[in-house]
C-alpha positions in Angstrom: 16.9 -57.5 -36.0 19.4 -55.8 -33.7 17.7 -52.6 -34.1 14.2 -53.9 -32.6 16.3 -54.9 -29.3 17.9 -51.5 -29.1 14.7 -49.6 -29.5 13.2 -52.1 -26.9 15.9 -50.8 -24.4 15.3 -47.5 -25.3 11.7 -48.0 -24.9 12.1 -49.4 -21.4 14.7 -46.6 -20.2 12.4 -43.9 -21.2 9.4 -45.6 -19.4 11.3 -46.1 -16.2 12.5 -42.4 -16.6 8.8 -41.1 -16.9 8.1 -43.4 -14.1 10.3 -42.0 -11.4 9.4 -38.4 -12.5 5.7 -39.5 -11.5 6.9 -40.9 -8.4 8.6 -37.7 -7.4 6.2 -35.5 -8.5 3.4 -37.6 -6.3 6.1 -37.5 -3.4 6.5 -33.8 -3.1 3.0 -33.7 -3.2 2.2 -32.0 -6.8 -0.8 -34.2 -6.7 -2.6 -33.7 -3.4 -5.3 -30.7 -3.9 -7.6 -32.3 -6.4 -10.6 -29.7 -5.3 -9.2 -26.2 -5.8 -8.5 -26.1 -9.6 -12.1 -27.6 -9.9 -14.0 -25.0 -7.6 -11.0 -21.5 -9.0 -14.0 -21.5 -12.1 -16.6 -21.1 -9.8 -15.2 -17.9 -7.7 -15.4 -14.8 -9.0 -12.4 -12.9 -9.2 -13.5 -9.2 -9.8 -10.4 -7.6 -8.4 -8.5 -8.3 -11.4 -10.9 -7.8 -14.2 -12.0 -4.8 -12.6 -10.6 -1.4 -14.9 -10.3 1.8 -13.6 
């Protein structure tokens, strides 16, 4: 029974870890651009398939 509580401690640690790396990644701003990676398919970049 004492192992259930330690892996519920554990449990919580690592979810309040993931949760202040998500809240410093949104404060730096990782998270801001949300059109660019959507419209990068659409241009076409010949410059660097281009073979000479």
């Amino acid at each position: 029974m004492g192992v259930i509580y330690i892996l519920i401690i554990v449990s919580l640690f690592v979810a309040i870890v993931f949760l202040a790396v998500f809240f410093l990644a949104v404060k730096k701003g990782q998270f801001e651009d949300n059109e660019t990676p959507a419209m990068r398919i659409l241009f076409n970049d010949v410059v660097a398939h281009k073979k000479e």
